[in-house]
C-alpha positions in Angstrom: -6.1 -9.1 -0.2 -7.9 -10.8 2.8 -9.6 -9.2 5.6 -7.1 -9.5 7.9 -5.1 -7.5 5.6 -6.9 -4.3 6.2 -5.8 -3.0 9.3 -4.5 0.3 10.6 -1.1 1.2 9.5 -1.3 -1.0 6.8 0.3 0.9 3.7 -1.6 -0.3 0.8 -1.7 0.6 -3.3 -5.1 2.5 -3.9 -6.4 4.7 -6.4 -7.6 7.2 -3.9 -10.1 10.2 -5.6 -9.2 13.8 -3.9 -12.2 16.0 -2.2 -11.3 17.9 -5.3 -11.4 15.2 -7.7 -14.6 14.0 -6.4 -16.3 17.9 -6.2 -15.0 18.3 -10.3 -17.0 15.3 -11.2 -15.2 12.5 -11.1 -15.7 8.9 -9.5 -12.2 7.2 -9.6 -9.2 8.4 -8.2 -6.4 9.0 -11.7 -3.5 7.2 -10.0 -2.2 4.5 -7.8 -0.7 5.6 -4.9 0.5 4.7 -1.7 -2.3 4.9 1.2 -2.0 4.2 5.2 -5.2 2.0 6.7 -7.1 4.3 8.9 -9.8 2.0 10.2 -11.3 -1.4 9.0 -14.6 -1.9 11.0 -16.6 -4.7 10.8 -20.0 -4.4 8.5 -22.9 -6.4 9.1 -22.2 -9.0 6.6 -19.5 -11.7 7.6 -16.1 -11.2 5.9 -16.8 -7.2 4.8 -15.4 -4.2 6.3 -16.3 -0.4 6.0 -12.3 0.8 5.2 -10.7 4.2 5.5 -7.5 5.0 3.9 -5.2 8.6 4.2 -3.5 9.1 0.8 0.5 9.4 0.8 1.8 12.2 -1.4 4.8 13.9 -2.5 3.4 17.6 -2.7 4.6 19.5 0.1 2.0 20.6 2.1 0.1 23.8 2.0 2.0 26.6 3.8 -1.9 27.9 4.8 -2.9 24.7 6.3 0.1 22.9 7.1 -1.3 20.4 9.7 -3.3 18.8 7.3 -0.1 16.4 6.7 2.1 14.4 8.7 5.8 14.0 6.8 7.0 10.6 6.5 10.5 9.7 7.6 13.0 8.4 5.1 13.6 5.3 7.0 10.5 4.6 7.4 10.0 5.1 3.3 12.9 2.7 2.6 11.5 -0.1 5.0 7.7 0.4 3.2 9.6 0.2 -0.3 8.8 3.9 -1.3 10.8 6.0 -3.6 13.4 8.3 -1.5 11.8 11.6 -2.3 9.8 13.6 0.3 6.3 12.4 0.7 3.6 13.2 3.1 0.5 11.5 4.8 -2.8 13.7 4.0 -5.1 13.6 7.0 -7.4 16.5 6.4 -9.4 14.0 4.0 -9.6 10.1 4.0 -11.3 8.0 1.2 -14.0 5.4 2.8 -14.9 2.2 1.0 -16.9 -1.0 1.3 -14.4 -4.2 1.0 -14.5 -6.2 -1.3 -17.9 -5.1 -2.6 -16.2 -1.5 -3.5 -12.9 -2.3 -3.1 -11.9 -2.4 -6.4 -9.5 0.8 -6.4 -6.9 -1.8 -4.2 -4.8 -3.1 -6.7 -1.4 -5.2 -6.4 2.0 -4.3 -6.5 4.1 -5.4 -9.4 5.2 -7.7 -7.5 2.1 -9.3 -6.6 2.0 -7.9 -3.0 -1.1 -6.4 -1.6 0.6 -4.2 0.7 3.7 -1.9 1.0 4.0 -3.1 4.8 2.5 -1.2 8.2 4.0 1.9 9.8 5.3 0.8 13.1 4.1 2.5 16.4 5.7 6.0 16.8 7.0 5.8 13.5 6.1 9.2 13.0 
């Protein structure tokens, strides 16, 4: 995945690790999912970017806090390449990471793609 590829509303495949993950120890998110470019600013160094990505889930969101999430539409799952079943955009927490040094949790689709696609404006 390039540079260029890192831009907001880009849906890419990330391992993303949970506020709750990382308070419990851990240091790597446990799966691959789906994640929406927040921001990609520019870092001192030519060619790297400080990148932060919201994690797309299918729990339904807490009934206590239920504007940490923003639902995303069907239609806009099927264009993305998604599974059909309810999933939700997480912004109460967002993963930050240092591409490509730390990068590494961006992986490929099966298919070789490095991204899903990009939400379109007020697609939501």
């Amino acid at each position: 995945m390039s540079a260029a590829d890192l831009v907001p509303g880009r849906v890419v495949p990330y391992r993303y690790l949970w506020a709750r993950e990382r308070r419990a120890g851990l240091v790597e998110g446990r799966k691959l999912r789906p994640c929406v470019v927040l921001f990609a600013d520019e870092e001192m160094a030519p060619g790297s970017r400080i990148v932060g990505v919201l994690a797309v889930t299918h729990s339904p969101p807490d009934p206590e806090h239920p504007g940490g999430t923003i639902e995303l539409p069907a239609t806009v799952k099927a264009r993305l390449g998604l599974d059909d079943a309810p999933s939700w955009i997480v912004v109460s927490e967002f993963n930050r990471f240092t591409w490509p040094e730390s990068g590494y949790d961006l992986e490929t689709l099966p298919d070789g793609r490095g991204s899903h696609g990009a939400l379109s404006p007020g697609a939501l």
